[in-house]
N, C-alpha and C positions, 0 to 999 in steps of 0.2 A: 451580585450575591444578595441575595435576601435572609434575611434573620426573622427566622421564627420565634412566636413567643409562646406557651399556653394560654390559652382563655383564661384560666384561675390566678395565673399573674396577672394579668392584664385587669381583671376584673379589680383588683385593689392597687390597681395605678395612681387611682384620684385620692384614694388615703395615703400613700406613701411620695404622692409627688414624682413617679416615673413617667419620663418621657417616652412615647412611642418611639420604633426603632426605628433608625435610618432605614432605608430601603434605596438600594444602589441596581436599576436594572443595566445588565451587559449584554449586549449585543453582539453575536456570533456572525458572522458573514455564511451567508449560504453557500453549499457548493456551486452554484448556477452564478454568483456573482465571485467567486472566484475565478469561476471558467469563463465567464464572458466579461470581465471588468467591471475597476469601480463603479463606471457610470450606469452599470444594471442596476433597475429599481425591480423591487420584486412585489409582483403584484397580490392584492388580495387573495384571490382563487389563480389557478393555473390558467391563463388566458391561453388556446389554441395556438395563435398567432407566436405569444412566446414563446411555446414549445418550438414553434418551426423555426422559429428566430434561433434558438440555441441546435437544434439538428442544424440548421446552415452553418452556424458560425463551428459548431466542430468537423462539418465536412469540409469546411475549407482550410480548417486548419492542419487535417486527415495526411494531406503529402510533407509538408513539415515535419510533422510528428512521424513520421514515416522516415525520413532523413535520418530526425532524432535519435529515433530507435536502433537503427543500424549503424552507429556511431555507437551508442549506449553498447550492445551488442559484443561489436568487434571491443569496447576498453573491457569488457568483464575479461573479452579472454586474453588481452594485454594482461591484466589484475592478479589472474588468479593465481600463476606461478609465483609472482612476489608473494604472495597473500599467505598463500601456503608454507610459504620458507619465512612467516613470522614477519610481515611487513604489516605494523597495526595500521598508517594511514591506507595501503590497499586492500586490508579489510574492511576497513571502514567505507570507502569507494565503492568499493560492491556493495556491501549493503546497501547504499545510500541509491545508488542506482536501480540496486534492484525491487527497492520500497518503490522506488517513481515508479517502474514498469507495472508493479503491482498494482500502482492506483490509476494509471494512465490507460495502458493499452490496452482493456477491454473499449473504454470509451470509446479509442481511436482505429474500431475494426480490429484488435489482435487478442480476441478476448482467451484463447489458450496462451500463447505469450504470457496473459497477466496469470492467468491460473499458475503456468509454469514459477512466472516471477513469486508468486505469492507461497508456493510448496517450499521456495530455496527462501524464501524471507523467513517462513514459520520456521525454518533448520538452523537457518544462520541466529536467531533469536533464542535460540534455544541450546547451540554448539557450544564445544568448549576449545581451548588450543589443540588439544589432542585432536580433535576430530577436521581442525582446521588443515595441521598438518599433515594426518592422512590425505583429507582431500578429492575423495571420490565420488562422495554425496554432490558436494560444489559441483566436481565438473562436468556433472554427467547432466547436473541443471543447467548449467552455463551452458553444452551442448543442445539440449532439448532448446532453449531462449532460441538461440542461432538458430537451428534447423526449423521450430515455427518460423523466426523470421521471414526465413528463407525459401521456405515452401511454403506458401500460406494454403494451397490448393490441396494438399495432403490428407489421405487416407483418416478422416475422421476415427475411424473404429484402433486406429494404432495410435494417432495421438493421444488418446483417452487412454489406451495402455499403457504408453509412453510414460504418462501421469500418474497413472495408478502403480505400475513399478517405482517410479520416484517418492512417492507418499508411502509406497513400504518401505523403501531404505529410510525415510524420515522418521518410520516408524518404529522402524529394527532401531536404528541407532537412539533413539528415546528408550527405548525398553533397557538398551545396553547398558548406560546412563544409568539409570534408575537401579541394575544388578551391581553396576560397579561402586557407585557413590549413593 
């Protein structure tokens, strides 16, 4: 964190006896040394070499995460009946799950997957009980998640409808929101 001063103070520091301000720099870890480990140094300019290094190290992590996902997957739809009937820790679950997929599975080849994940995060951030306990927004996301999954080779021009029906019902149910309260 850095503290700013003005020049106009600063300039009659030597008459009043102020000391110049601590200066504390913090260090953020980049995404590339989250994703590839502590022991990433990250270099001045993008070295080629490290690009390919980080494309290797997520294609090999690609069937993994592939695993991951379809475990993630089948627990939303474990989830979502508690969830619905007013269970806050399988609320909470889903989300949590579905933030990861949001920021995961583009990287790891299932870039509608994260799309998908990302339409029911902006819902769930945004819903209220009422709309928990109806429940049709969720499921119809939690279905779309599975069926990417599951077909990865699927008709591009309907998954993108797919998508785009679910971002209106995210959308309808914001407007409803906004008339009701």
């Amino acid at each position: 964190m850095i503290e700013r001063r003005s020049t106009s103070r600063l300039a009659g520091a030597a008459d009043e006896n102020i000391s110049p301000p601590d200066v504390r720099f913090v260090r953020v870890p980049s995404i590339a040394e989250r994703k590839l480990g502590a022991d990433y140094v990250a270099p001045m300019r993008l070295d080629p070499r490290v690009l390919d290094q980080m494309q290797a190290t997520i294609k090999s992590l690609e069937s993994r995460y592939a695993e991951a996902l379809k475990a993630q997957a089948a627990m939303l739809r474990v989830l979502v009946e508690p969830a619905c009937k007013g269970d806050a820790e399988a609320r909470g679950r889903i989300y949590s799950i579905v933030h990861d997929m949001r920021g995961l599975a583009g990287t790891f080849g299932h870039p509608m997957l994260g799309r998908f994940a990302d339409s029911l995060c902006g819902y769930l951030e945004q819903s209220e009980i009422v709309e928990w306990k109806e429940g049709a927004v969720i499921r119809f996301h939690i279905d779309a998640i599975y069926d990417a999954l599951e077909n990865p080779a699927a008709d591009p021009t309907i998954t993108m409808e797919t998508l785009n029906a679910l971002e209106r019902l995210v959308t309808t149910a914001a407007r409803s929101r906004r008339r009701i309260g």
